[in-house]
N, C-alpha and C positions, 0 to 999 in steps of 0.2 A: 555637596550635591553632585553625584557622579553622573552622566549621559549615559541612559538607556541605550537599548535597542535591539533589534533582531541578526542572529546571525542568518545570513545569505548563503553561506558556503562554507565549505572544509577542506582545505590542501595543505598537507602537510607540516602538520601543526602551525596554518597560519589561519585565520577565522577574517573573511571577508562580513561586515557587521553594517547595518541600514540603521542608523541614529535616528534618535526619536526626531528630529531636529532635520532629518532629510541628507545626511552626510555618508560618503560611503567609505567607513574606515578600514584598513588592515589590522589588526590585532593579533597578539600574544596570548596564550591563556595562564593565566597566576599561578604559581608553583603548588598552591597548595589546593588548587581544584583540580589537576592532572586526573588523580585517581576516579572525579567522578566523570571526568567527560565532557564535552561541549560537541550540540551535533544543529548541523540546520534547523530553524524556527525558534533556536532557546532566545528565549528574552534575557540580555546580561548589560551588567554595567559596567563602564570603560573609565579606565581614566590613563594617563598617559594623554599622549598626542591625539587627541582626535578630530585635528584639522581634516584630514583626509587628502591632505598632500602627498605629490611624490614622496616616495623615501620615507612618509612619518609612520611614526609604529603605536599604533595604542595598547590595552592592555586589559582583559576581560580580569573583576576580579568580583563579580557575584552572580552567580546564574540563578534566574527564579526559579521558583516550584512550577512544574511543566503540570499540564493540563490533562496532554497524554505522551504516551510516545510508543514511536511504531517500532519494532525489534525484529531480528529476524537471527535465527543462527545460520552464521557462514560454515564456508566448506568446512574448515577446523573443526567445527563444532562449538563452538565460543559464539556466546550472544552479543550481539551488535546494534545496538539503537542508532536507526535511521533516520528518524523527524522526529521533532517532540512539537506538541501544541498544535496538532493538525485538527480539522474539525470533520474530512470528512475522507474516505479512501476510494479514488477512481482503478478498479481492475481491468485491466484493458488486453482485450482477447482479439485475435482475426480467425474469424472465419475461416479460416484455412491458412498457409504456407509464412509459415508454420501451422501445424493444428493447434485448434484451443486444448489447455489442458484441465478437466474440470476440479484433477484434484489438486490442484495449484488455487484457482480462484476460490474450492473451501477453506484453504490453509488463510487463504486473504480475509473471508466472510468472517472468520474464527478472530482473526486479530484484530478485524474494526469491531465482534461485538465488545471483546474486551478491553479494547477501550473508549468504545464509545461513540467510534468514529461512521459516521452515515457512509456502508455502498454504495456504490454503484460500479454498473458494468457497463462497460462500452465495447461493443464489440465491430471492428474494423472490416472491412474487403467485404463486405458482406456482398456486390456486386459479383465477386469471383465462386462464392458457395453460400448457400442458405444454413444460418446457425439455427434453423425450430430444433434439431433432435438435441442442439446442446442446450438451446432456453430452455425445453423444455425439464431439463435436470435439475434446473432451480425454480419448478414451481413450488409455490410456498412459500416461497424465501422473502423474507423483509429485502427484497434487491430492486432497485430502481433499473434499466436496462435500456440503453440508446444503442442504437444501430448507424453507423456508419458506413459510406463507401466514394467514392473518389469520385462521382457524378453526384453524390448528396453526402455531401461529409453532416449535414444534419449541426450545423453552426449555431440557429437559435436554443435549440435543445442544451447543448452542447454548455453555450455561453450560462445560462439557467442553471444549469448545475453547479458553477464554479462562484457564481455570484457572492460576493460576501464574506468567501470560505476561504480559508487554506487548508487547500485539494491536495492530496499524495495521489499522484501517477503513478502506477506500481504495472510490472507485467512482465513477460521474458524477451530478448532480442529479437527482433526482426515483426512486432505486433503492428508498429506504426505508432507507436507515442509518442517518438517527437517529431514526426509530420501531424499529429493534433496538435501538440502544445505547439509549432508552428505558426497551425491556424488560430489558436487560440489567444495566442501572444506572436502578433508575427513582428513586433520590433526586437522578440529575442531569439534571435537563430539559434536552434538544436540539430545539429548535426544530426544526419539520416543515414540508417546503414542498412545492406541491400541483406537478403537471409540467402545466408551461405548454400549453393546451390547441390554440393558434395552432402551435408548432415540437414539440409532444411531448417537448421539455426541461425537463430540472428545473431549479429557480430554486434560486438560490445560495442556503443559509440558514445557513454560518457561513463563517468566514473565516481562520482561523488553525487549525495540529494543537491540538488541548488532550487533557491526559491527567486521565480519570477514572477515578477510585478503584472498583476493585471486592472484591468478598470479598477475595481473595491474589493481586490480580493490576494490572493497568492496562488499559483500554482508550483508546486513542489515538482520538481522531476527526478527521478530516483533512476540507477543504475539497474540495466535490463541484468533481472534477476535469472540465472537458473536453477540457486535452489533457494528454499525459504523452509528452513525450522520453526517448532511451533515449542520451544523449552519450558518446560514449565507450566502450560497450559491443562488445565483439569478437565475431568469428563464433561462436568456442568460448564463449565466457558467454551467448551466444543460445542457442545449441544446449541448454546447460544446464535451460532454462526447459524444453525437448520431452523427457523422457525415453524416449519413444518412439525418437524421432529420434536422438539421444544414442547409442542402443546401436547402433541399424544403422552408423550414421556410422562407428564403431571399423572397419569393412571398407573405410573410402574411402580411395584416396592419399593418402599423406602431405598432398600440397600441395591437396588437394581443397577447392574453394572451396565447397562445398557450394548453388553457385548453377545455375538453369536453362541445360541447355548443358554444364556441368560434367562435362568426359569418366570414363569410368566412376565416375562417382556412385554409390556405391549408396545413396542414398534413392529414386533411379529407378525403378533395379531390385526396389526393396523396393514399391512403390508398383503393380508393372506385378504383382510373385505377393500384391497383396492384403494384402499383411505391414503397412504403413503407410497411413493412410488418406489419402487428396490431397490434403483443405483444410488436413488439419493442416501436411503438406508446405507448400502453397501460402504459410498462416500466415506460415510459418517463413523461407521466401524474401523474402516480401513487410516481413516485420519487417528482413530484413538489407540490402532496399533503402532503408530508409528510418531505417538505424537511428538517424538523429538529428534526422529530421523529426519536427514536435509533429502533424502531421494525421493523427488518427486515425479520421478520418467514412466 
């Protein structure tokens, strides 16, 4: 009978693991799951050392069937799973400095619908600039949206969201995610880093998912992202991220590529009586040309 447990972390090929049992062991992963991987939240079994003493070494040697898992292609171009077994994905945008980028948070919308994963957007600084003209590009959208700022960081909202769940905090450097997850878990310090005042970008300040413990729940923190691939993703699991779009689309031909040009289209026609708003259209197209390009600037 091996001891479960969730992996916590990932540095270089060592796997920091939270035993069913409350132990927090280092581990190995088995020669012959190399090829599939082991990433944050996989549930695996240990055996080896799993006192969680100095110096002891346990040893991952089955990883379950994961529930989901969040992917993203790196600069290379090579797909890389980030969290597996998340239930729901926080996109976290400021208001300004850096600006939000909307077509960053469809590539995100796009990857929680496929798998499953509940939105939401939280958007930072809001004290410093008014986000309505970005809210408003995802009316429509199956998106839940909290507002933050440094006089109301909006803490009950906040906490409500994450209750029960293991949260993926996803965004690009310098948004303020881990001044929330801070607030959020403030027995686990995340390093904060200022946005580079030369490019308006934020400076890298961690580097691997790690999952932190909250009341009944997990918050994930992921590495500020600046690009995020969508490989592999089809027109209809695009489509799935617009719920807006989603439903008109049900009146298009069968074969309707849903691209500009696209004879009787009705996202066109929905867009010409006002029904759907353009950029969100525009989004939507502009994501399914590129759906495997990391440039999202």
């Amino acid at each position: 009978n091996a001891p479960w447990g969730m992996v916590l972390e990932v540095h270089l090929a060592r796997y920091r693991v939270l035993t069913d049992d409350g132990v927090e062991v280092i581990a190995t992963l088995a020669k012959e799951l190399r090829a599939d991987g082991c990433v944050t939240c996989d549930r695996v079994a240990l055996d080896g050392d799993v006192s969680g003493q100095k110096g002891s070494l346990a040893r991952i040697v089955k990883i379950a069937e994961r529930s989901s898992e969040l992917t993203r292609v790196n600069d290379e171009g090579l797909e890389q799973t980030i969290v597996a077994n998340a239930d729901s994905l926080v996109i976290v945008m400021s208001a300004t400095n850096p600006e939000p980028k909307p077509r960053l948070v469809d590539r995100f919308l796009v990857a929680s619908f496929r798998e499953k994963l509940k939105p939401y957007l939280v958007i930072t600084k809001c004290d410093l600039a008014d986000p309505k003209d970005f809210i408003s590009l995802f009316a429509g959208v199956n998106l839940e949206i909290i507002k933050t700022s440094k006089l109301n960081p909006n803490l009950s909202e906040l906490n409500k969201m994450i209750a029960g769940k293991k949260s993926v905090f996803v965004g690009h450097s310098g948004v303020g995610k881990s001044t929330l997850i801070n607030q959020l878990a403030p027995e686990t310090y995340r390093r904060t880093g200022d946005v580079n005042e030369l490019t308006g970008k934020g400076k890298h300040t961690s580097s691997s998912a790690v999952a932190i413990s909250v009341e009944d729940g997990w918050i994930i923190d992921t590495p500020g992202v600046r690009t995020f691939g969508l490989s592999g993703a089809t027109a209809s699991e695009v489509l799935q991220g617009f719920d807006d779009l989603a439903t008109v689309a049900q009146d298009c031909p069968r074969d309707c590529s849903h691209l500009l040009g696209s004879p009787d289209c009705e996202l066109d026609a929905a867009v010409e009586r006002s029904q759907i708003n353009s950029q969100r259209l525009e989004s939507f197209r502009r994501l399914l040309d590129s759906i495997s390009s990391v440039d999202w600037q």
